[in-house]
C-alpha positions in Angstrom: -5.7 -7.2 -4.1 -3.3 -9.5 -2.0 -3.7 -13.1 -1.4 -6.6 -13.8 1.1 -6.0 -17.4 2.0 -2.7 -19.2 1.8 -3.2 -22.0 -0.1 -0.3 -24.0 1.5 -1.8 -23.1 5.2 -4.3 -25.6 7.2 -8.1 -24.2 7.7 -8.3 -23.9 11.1 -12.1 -22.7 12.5 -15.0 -22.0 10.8 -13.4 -19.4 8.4 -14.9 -16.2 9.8 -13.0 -14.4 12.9 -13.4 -10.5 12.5 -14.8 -8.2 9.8 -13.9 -4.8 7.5 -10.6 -2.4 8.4 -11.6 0.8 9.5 -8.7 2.4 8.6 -8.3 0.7 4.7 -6.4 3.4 2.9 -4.0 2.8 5.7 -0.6 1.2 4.9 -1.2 -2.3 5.9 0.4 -4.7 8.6 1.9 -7.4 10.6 1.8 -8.4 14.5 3.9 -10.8 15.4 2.8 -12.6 18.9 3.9 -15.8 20.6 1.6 -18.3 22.3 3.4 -18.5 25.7 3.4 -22.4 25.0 5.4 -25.3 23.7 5.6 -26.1 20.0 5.2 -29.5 17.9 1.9 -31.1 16.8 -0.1 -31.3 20.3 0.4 -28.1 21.2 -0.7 -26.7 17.7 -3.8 -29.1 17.6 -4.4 -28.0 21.9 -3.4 -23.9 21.0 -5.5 -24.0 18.0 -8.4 -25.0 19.6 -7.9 -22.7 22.6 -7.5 -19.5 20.7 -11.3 -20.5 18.8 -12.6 -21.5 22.6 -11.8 -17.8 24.0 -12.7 -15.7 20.7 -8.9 -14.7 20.4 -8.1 -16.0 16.7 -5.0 -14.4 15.1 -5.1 -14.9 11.4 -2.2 -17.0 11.2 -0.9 -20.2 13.5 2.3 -20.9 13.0 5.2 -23.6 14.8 8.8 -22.1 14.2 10.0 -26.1 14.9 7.9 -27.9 12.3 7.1 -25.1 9.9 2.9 -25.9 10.4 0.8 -23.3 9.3 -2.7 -22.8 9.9 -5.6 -20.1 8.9 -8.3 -19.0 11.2 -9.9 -16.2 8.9 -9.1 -14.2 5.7 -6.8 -11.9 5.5 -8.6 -8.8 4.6 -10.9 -8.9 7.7 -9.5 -8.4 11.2 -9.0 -10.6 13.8 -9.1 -11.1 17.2 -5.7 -11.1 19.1 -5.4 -7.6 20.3 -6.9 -5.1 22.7 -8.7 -2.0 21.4 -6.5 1.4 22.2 -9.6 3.4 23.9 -11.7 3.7 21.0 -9.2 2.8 18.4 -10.0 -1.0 17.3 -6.4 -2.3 16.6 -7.2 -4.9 15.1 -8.6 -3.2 12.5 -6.0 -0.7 11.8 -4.6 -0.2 8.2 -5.8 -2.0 4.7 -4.7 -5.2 6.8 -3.2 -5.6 9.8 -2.4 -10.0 9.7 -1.7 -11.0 12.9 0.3 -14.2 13.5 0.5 -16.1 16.5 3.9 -18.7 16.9 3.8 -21.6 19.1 6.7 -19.9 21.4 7.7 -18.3 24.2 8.2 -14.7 24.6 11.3 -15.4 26.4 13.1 -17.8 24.7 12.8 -16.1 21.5 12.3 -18.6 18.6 14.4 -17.1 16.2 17.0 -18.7 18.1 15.7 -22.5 17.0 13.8 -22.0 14.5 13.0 -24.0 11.5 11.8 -21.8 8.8 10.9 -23.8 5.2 8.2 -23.3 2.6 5.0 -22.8 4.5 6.7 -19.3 6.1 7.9 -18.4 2.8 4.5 -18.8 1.7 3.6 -17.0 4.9 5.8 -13.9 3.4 4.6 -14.2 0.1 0.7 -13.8 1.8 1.8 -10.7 3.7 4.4 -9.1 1.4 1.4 -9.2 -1.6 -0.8 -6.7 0.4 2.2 -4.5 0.3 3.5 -4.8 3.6 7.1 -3.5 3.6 9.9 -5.4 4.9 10.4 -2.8 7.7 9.8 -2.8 11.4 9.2 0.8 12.2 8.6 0.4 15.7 12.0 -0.9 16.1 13.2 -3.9 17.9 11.4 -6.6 20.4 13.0 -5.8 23.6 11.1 -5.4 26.8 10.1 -1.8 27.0 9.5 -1.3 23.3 7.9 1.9 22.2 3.9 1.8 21.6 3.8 5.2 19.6 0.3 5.6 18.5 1.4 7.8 15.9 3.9 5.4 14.3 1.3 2.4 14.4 -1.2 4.9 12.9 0.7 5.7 10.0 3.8 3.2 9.3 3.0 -0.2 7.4 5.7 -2.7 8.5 6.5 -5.6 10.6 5.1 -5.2 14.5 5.5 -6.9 17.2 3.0 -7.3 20.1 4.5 -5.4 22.1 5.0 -2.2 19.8 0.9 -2.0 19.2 -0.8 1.1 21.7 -3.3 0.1 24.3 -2.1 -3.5 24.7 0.0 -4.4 27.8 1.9 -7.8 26.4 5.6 -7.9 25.6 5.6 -10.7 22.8 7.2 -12.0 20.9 10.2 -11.2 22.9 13.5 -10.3 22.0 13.6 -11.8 18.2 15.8 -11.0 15.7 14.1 -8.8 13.4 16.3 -9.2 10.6 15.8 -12.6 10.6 12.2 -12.9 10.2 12.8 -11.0 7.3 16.1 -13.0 5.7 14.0 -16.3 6.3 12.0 -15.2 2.9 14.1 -13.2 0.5 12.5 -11.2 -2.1 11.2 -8.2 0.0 13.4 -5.2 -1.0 14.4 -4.4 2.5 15.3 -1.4 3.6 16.6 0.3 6.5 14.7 2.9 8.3 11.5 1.7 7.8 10.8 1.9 3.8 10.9 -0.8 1.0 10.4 -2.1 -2.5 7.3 -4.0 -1.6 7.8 -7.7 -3.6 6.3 -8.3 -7.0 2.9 -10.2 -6.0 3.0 -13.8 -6.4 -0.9 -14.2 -5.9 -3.0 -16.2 -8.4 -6.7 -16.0 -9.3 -9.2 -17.7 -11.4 -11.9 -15.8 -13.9 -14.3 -17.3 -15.6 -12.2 -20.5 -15.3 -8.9 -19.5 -16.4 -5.9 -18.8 -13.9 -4.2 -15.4 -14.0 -0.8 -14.2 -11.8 2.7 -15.5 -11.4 3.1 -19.3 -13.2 -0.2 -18.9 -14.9 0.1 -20.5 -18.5 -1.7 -20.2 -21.7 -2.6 -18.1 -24.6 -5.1 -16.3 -22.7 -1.6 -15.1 -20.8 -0.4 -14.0 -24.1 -3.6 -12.5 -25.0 -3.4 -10.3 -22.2 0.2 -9.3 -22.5 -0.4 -8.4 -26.0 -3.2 -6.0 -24.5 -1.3 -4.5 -22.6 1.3 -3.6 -24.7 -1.4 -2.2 -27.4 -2.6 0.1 -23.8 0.9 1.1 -23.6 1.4 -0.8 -20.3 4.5 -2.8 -21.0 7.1 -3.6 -18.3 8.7 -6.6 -20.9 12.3 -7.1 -21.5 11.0 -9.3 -24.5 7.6 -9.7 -25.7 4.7 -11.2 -24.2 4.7 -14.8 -23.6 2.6 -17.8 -22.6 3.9 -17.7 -19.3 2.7 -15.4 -16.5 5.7 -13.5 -15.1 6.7 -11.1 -13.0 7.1 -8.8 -15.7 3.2 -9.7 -16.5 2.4 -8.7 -12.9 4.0 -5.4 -13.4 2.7 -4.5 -16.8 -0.6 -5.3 -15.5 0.0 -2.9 -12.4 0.4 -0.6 -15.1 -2.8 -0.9 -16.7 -4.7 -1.0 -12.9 -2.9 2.6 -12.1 -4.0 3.8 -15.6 -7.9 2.3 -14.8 -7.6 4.7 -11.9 -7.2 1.6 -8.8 -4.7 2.6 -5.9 -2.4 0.8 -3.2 -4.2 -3.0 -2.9 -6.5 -2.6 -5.9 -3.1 -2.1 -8.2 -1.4 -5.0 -7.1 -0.9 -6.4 -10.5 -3.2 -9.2 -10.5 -5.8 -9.1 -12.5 -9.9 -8.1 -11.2 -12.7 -9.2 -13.3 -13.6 -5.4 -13.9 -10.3 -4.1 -15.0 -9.7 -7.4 -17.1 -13.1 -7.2 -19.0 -12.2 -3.5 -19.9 -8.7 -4.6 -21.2 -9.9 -7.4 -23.0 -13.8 -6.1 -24.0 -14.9 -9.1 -22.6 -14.0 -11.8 -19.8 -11.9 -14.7 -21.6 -13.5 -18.0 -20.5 -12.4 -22.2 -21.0 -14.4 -23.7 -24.5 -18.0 -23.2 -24.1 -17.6 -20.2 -21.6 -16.5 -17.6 -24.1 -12.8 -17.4 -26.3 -9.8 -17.4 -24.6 -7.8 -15.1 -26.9 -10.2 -13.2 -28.1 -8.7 -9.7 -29.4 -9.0 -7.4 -27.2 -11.5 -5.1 -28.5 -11.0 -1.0 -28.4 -12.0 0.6 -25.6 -14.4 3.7 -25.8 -12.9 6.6 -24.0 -15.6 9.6 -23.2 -14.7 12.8 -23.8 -16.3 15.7 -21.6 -16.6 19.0 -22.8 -15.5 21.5 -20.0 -17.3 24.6 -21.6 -21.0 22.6 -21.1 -20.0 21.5 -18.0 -18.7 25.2 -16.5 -22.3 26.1 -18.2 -24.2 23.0 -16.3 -22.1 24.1 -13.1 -22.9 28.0 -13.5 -27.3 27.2 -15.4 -27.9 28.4 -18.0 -30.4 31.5 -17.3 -33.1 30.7 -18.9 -33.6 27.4 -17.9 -35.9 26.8 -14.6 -34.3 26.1 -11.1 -34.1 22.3 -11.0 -33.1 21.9 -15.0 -30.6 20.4 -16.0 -27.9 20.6 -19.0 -25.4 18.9 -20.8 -26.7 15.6 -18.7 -23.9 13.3 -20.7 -20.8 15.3 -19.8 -22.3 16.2 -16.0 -22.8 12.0 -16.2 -19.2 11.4 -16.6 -17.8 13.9 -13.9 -20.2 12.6 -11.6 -19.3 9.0 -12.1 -15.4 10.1 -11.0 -16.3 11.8 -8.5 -18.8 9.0 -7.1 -15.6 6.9 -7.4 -13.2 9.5 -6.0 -16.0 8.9 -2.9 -17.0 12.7 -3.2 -20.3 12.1 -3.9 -22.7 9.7 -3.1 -24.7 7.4 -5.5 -28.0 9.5 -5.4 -26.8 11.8 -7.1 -24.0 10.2 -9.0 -26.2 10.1 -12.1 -29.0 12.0 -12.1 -26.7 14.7 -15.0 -27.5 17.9 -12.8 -24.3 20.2 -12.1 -26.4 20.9 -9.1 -25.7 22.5 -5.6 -24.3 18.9 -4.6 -22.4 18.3 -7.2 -20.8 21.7 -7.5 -19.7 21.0 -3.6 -18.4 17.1 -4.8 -16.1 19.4 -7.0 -15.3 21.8 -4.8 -13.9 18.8 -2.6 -11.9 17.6 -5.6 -10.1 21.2 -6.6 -9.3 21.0 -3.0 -7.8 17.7 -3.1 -5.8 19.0 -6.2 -4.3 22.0 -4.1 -6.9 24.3 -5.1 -7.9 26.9 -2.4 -10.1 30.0 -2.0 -12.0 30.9 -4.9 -9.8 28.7 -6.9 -11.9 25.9 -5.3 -15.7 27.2 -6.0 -16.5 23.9 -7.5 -16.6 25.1 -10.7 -14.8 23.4 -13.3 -11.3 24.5 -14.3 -9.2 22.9 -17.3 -6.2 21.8 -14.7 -8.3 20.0 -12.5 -11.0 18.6 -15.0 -7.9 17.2 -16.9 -6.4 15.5 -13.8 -9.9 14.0 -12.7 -10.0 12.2 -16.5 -6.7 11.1 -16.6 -7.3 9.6 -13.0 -10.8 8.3 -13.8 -11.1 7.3 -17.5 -12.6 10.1 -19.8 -10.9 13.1 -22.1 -11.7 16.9 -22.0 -12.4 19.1 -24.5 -11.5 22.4 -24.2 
């Protein structure tokens, strides 16, 4: 997961402005927008309190002249600077979609006079660490920019107001794209839209101890060493004390092979994927051991031939009975996570008509069609939902 509040940016509000993305497995992004007003203190104390007084928070306040940044909201919730596209709420398009407001005018663009320092880089490191590509795939700022509702839809990238569907604004005006983007190095740019995202810089703190880029410690090391026994390693050189980028990407590694996708894989450590790399959550004296070994982790193993029996009942068993409930347990489980089936009957160990349908889905999200895809369980498919989810098969 990305960074949810900037820790160099003001609070500005109360601290709650919108609420869940409709769209989360979208890619996420950014909306740019100017303030149509002058810049410097008074104007961001006067514009601040504006945007709360009319219910029209962006996440982010920012003056391009004195580098100020302020809050309004976190950053995985929406916010409130846009119009809805018919029944498409905009502002909660994609995983995130940050919008920014800068104490300017659309027609004096400000990357003309800007002052760009260390609370936009911050700023970039916030927005880059959900992913957000350095790309602008709605092209440039000009008056009559495109509005393409398939393009905001699907592209994750820089926007600016004027590029998002049902909204009639032309902000920020004419800016230099590139230069938003050269402002904070470290993005990967590339042309035409796709990128490198940039490693994650985001921190977090479990059970007292602080994981993520400049985190220090033997707990560091301990999880490092971890990863490396998981076969997770992205190290030039062995695991250190010191939380690097390398950390961040080994890490990734280790999220990807846990089964997590797009924000979830970020790199920076959850308290569920930790505790199952480590066997337990590594705490400051008197909250458990900080380098505690990481203890082996139990991997199930699903037999496919009870579970194509389970799938198919055995005949004399009596409609409604179940068998094999510990391997049926484990596909259920992945395919409650793969959102295929819901949790009432994610563990009740009955290959039932529901669950035969939850696998169906899954063979069809593998490629499977026609009979291929009866919901029955095949070796191919059986072995891809365990390596994705966590368990073995036995043929």
């Amino acid at each position: 997961m990305g960074e949810i509040w900037i820790k160099e940016a003001e609070r500005l509000g109360g601290g709650s402005i919108g609420g869940a993305m409709d769209s989360p497995n979208a890619p996420g992004r950014v909306v740019w927008h100017t303030t149509e007003s002058g810049h410097g203190d008074a104007s961001f104390t006067n514009v601040g309190k504006y945007l709360t007084s009319v219910a029209s928070e962006p996440h982010i306040l920012y003056d391009p002249t004195t580098d100020r940044l302020g809050q309004y909201g976190p950053l995985n919730q929406s916010a409130r600077a846009l119009k809805n596209d018919g029944v498409t709420r905009t502002n909660r398009t994609g995983k995130v979609c940050i919008q920014v407001e800068v104490l300017a005018r659309a027609a004096t663009p400000f990357t003309g006079y800007w002052k760009p320092g260390p609370n936009f880089k911050a700023l970039m490191r916030a927005i880059r660490s959900w992913g957000v590509p350095d790309a602008w795939p709605a092209g440039g700022c000009a008056p009559g920019a495109s509005r393409n509702r398939t393009t905001w839809a699907t592209k994750g990238g820089h926007y600016g107001h004027c590029h998002v569907p049902g909204n009639d604004h032309w902000d920020p005006g004419n800016i230099s794209t590139s230069a938003i983007l050269k402002a904070a190095p470290g993005g990967g740019t590339v042309s035409g839209g796709s990128s490198t995202p940039a490693v994650s810089r985001a921190t977090v703190t479990i059970n007292g101890l602080k994981y993520g880029y400049g985190a220090t410690g033997a707990h560091v090391t301990a999880v490092g060493k971890a990863l490396v026994a998981q076969g997770c390693s992205a190290y030039a050189e062995g695991p250190g004390p010191n939380w690097t980028d390398a950390d961040t990407k080994s890490y990734q590694k280790w999220q990807i092979k846990c089964g997590y996708s797009g924000s979830d894989a970020d790199g920076v450590p959850g308290e569920a994927s930790l505790k199952k790399l480590m066997g337990t959550l590594p705490g400051l004296a008197g909250s458990g051991p900080a380098t505690k070994p990481p203890a082996k982790i139990a991997v199930p193993t699903v037999d496919l031939s009870n579970l194509v029996a389970a799938a198919r009942r055995d005949p004399g068993l009596k409609q409604g009975g179940t068998t094999h409930p510990a391997d049926v347990k484990v596909v259920e489980a992945a395919l409650k996570t793969e959102g295929l089936l819901s949790a009432t009957y994610a563990a009740d160990g009955s290959f039932g008509s529901t669950t035969v349908t939850a696998y169906a889905a899954w063979q069809r999200k593998c490629g499977y069609t026609g009979s291929a895809a009866d919901g029955i369980p095949g070796k191919a498919s059986l072995e891809k939902l365990g390596a994705k989810r966590g368990f073995k098969v036995k043929a």
